[in-house]
Backbone as a ProteinNet text record, in pm:
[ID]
protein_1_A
[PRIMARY]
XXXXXXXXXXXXXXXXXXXXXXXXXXXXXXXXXXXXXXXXXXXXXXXXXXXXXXXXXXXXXXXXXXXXXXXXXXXXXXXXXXXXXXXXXXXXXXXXXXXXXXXXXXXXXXXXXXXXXXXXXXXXXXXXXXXXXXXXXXXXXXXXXXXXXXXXXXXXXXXX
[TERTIARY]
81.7	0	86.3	220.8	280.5	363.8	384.7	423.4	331.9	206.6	91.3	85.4	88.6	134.7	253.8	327.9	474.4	453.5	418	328.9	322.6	176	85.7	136.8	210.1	260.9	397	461.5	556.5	475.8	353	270.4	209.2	179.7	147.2	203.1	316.7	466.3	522.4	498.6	510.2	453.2	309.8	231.5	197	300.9	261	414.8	338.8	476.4	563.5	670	728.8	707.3	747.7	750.4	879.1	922.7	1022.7	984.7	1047.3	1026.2	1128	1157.6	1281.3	1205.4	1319.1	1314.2	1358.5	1247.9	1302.8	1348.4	1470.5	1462.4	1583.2	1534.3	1598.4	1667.4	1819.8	1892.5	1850.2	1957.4	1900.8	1935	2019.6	2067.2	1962.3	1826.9	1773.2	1789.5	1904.7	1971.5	1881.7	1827.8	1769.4	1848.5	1802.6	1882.1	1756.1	1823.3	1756.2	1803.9	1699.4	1812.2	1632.9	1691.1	1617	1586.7	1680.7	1641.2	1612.5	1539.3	1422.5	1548.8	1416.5	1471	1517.6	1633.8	1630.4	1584.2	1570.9	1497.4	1385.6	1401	1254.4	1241.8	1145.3	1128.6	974.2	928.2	866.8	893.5	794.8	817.6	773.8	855.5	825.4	761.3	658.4	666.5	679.4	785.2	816.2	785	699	643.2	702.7	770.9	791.4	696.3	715.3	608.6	556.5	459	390.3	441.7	448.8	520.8	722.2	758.2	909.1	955.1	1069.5	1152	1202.2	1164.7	1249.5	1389.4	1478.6	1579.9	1614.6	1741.2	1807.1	1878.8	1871.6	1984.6	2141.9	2238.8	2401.2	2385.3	2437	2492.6	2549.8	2531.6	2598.1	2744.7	2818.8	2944.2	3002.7	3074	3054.4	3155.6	3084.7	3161.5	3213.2	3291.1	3367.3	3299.2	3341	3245.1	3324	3390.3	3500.2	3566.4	3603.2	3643.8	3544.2	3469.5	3374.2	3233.7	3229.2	3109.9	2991.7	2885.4	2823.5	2872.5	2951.5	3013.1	3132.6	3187	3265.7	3137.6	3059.9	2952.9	2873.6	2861.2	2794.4	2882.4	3011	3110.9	3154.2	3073.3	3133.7	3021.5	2938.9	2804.4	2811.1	2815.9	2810	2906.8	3067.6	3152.4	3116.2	3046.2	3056.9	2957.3	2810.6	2679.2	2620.2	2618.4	2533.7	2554.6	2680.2	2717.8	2710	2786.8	2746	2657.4	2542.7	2410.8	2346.2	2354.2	2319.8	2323.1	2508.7	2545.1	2491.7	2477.5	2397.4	2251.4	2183.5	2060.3	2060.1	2127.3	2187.8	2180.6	2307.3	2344.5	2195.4	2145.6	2035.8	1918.4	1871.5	1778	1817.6	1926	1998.8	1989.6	1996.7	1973.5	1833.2	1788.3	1595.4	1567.7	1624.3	1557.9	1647.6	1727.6	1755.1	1773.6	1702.1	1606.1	1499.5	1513.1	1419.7	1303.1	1177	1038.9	981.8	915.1	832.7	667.2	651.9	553.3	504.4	581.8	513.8	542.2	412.5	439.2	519.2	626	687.4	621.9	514.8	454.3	336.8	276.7	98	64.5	-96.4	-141.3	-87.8	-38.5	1.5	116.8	182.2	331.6	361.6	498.7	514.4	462.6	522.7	529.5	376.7	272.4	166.6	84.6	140.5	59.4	114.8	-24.7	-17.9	91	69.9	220.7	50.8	95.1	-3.3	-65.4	-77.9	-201.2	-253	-301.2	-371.9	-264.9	-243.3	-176.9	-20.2	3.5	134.8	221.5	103	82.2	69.7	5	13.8	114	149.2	294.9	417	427.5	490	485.9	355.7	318.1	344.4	311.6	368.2	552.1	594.9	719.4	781.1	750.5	791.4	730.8	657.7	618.2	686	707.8	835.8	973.1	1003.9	1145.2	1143.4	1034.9	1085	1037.6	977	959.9	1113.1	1130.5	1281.6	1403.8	1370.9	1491.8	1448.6	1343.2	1335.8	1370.7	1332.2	1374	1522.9	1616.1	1754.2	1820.9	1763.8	1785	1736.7	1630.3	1629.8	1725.8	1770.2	1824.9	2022.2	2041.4	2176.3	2181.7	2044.1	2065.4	2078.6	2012.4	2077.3	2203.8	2222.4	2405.7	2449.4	2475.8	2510.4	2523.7	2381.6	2371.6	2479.3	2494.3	2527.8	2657.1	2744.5	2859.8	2935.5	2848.2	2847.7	2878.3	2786.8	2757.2	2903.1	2945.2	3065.5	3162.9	3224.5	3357.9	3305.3	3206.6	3218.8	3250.1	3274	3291.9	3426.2	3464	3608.4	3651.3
-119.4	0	126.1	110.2	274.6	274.8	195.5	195.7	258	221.3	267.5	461.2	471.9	630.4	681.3	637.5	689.7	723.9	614.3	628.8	774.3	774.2	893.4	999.3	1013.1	1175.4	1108.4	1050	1097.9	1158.1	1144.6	1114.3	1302	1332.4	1455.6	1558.4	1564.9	1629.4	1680.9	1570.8	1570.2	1618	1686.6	1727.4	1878.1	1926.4	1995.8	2109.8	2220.3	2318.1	2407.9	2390.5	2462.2	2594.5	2663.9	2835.5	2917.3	2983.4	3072.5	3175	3262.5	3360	3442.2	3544.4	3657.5	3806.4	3838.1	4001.6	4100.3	4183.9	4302.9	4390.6	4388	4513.4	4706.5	4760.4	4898.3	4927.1	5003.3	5027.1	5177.2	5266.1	5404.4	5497.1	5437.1	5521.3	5501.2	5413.9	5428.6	5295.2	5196.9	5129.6	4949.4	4948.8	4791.7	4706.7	4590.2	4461	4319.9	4226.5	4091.7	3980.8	3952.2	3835.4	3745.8	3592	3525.2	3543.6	3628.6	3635.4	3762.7	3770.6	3890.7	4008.3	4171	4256.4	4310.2	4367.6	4483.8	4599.8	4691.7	4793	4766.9	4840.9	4882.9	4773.2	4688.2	4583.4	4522	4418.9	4388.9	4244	4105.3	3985.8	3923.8	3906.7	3868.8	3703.2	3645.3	3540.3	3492.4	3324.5	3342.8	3170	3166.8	2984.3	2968.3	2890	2872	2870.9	2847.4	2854.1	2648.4	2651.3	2526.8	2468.2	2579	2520.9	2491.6	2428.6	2432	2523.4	2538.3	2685.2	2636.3	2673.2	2659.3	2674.2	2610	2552.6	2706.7	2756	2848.3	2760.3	2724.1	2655	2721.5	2677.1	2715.6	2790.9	2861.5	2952.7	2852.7	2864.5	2763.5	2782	2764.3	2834.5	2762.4	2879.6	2841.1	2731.7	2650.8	2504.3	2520.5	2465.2	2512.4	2376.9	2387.4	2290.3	2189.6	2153	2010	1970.1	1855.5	1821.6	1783.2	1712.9	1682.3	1733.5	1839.9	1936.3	1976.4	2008.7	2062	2140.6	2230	2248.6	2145.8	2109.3	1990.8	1907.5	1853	1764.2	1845	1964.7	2052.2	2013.1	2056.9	2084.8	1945.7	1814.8	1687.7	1608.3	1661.8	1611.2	1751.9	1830.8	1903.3	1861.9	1840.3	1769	1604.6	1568.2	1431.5	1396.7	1424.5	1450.3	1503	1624.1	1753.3	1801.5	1828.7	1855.3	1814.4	1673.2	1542.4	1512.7	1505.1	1451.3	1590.9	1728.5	1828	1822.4	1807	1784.5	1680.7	1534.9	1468.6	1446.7	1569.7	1575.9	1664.4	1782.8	1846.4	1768.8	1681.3	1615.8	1532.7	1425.9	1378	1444.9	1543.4	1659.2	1673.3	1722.7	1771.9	1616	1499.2	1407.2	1344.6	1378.4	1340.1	1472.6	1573.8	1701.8	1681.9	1574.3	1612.5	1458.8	1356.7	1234.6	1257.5	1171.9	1201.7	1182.8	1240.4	1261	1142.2	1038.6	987.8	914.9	1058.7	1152.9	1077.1	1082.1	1070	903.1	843.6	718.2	694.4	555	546.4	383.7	334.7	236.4	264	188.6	161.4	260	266.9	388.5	523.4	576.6	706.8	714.9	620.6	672.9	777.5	857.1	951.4	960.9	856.1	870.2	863.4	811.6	835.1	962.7	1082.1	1173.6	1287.8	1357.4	1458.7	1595.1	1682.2	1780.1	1879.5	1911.2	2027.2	1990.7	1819.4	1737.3	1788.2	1810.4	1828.3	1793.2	1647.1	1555.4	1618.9	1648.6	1715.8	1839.1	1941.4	2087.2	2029.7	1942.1	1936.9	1885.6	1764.7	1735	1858.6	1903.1	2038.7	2103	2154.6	2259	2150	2033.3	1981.4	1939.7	1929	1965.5	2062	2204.1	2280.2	2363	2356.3	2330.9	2211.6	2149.2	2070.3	2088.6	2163.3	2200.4	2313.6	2389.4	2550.4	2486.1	2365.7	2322	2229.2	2171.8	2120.7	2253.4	2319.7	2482.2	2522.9	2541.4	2593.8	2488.6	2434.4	2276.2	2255.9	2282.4	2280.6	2405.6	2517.8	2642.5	2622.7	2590.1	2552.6	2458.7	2368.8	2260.7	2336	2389.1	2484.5	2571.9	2664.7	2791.1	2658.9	2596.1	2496.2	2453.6	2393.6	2368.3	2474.2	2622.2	2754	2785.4	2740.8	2758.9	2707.2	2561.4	2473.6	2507.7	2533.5	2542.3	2677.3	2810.7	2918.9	2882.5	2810.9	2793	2679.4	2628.7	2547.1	2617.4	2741	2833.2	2891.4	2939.3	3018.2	2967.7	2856.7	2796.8	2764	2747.8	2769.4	2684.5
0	0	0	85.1	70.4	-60.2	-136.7	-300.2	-343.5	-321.4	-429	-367.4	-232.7	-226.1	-238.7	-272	-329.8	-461.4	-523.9	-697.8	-689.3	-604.9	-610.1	-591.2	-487.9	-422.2	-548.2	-640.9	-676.5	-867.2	-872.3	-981.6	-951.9	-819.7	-839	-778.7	-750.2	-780.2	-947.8	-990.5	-1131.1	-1193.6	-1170.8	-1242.1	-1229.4	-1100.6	-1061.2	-1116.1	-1179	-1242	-1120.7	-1137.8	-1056.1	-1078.8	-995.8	-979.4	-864	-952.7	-874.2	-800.5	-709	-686.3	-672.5	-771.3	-744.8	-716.4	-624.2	-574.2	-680.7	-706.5	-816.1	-628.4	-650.5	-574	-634.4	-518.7	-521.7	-416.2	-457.4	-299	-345.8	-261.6	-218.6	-361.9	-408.6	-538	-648.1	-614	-746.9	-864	-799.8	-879.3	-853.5	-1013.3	-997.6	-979.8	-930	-903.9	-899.2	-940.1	-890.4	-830.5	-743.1	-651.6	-552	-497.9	-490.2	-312.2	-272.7	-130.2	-78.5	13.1	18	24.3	-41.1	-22.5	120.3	135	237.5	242.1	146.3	154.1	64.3	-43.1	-82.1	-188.5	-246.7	-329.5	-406.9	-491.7	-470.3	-555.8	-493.7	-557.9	-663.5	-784.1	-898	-906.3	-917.2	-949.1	-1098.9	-1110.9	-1256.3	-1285	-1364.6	-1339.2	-1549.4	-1589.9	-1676.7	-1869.9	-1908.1	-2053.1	-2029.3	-2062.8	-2080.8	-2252.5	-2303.9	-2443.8	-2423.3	-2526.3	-2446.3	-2581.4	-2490	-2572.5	-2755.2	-2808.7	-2937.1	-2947.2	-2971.6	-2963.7	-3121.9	-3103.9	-3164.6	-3269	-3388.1	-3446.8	-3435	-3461.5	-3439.9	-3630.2	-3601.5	-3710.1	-3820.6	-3883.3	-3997.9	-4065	-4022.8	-4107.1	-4205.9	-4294.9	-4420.3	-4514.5	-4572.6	-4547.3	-4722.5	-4730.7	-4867.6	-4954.2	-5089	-5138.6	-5182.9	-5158.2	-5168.1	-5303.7	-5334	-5432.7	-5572.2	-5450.9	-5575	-5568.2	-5515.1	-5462.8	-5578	-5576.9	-5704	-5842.5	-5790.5	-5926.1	-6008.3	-5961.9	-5995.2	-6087.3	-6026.7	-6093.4	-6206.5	-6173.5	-6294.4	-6439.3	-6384.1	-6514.5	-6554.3	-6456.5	-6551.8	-6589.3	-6546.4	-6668.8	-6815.1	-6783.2	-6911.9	-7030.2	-6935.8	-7039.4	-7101.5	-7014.4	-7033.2	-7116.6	-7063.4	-7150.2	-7180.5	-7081.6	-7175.1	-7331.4	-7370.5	-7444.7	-7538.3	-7552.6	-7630.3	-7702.3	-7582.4	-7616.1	-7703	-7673.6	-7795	-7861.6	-7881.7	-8043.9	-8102.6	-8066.6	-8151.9	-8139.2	-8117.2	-8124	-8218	-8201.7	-8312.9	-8488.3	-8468.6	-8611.8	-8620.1	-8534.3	-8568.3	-8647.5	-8554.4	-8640	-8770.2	-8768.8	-8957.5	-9017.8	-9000.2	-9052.1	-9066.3	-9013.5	-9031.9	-9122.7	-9114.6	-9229.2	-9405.1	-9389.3	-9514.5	-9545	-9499.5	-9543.4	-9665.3	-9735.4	-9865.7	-9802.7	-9825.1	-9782.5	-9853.1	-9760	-9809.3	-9809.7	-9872.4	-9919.4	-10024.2	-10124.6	-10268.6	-10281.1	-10333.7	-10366	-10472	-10461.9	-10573.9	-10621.4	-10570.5	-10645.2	-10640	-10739.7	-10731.5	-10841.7	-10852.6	-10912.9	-10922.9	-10749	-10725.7	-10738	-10789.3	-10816	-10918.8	-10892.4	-10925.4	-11126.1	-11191.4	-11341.9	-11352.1	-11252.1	-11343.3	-11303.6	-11250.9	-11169.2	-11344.5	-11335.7	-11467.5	-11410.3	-11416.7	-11432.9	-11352.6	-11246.7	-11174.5	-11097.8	-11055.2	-10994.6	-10858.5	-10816.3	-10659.9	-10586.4	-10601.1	-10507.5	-10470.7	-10575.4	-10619.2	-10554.9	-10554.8	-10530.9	-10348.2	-10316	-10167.4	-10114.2	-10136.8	-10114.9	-10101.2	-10202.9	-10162.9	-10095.3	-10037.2	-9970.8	-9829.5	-9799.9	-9679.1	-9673.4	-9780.1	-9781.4	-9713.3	-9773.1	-9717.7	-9602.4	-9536.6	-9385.8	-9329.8	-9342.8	-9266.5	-9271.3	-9396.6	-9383.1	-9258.7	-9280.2	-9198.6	-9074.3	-9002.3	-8886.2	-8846.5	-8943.2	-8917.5	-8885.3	-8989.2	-8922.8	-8820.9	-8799.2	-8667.1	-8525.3	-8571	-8431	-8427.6	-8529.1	-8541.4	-8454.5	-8491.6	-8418.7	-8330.6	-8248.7	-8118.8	-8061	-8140.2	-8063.7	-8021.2	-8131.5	-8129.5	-8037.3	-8015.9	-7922.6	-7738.9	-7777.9	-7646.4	-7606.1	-7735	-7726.2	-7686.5	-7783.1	-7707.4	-7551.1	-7459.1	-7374.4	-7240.1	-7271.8	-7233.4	-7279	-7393.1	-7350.5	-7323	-7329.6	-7228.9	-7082.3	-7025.9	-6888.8	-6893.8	-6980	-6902.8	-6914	-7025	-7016	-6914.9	-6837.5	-6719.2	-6610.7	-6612.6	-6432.1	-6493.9	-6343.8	-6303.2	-6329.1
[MASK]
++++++++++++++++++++++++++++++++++++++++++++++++++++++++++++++++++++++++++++++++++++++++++++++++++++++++++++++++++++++++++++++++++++++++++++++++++++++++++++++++

């Protein structure tokens, strides 16, 4: 039975928040002070019971850590050499090689092959006209693909 009140009185002890008490006091000059044992002259008692939330912890300043050997820029400048670059350029040459692939567009067997189509045909006049809407979609996709390369090997003469 006195376990089971030891429990208890040690169960509501525990539950119970502590509280301080400090002296704001004043000596004759006017001059504040604080301290936990009563004033001598003139004073009065602060009570100070803690926050129920707990304090947020301050992180440490971070200081500044150099970026090593093989740190992010290191890795920037060896994928760009290794594949960035690379892989442009032959997306690059690829593109220029799918745009100057013979089109095939125009049948070269059957009915619609070329020798039996008359000189002006419908069929003819469109083919062309999708011809060349694919060339100026192929130049332009080439020039996109270049102003990339550009980019990419800008950004690698600038690092160190």
């Amino acid at each position: 039975m006195t376990l089971i009140r030891y429990a208890l009185c040690a169960l509501a002890l525990g539950c119970l928040s502590p509280a301080w008490a400090i002296n704001k006091c004043t000596d004759a000059n006017g001059k504040v002070s604080f301290q936990d044992a009563p004033c001598v002259g003139e004073g009065e008692k602060i009570d100070v019971r803690p926050t129920t939330r707990g304090a947020t912890p301050v992180p440490p300043a971070a200081a500044p850590v150099g970026e090593g050997a093989f740190g992010p820029t290191w890795q920037r400048k060896n994928y760009l050499q290794t594949q960035g670059i690379p892989q442009a350029r032959a997306a690059v040459e690829r593109n220029q090689r799918e745009c100057t692939a013979p089109p095939g567009a125009v049948a070269t067997a059957g009915p619609l092959r070329r020798g039996n189509l008359p000189a002006g045909n419908q069929f003819v006049q469109e083919g062309a006209e999708k011809a060349a809407d694919a060339k100026a979609a192929c130049e332009e996709r080439t020039e996109a693909l270049r102003e990339q390369l550009r980019v990419l090997e800008r950004e690698l003469a600038a690092m160190p």
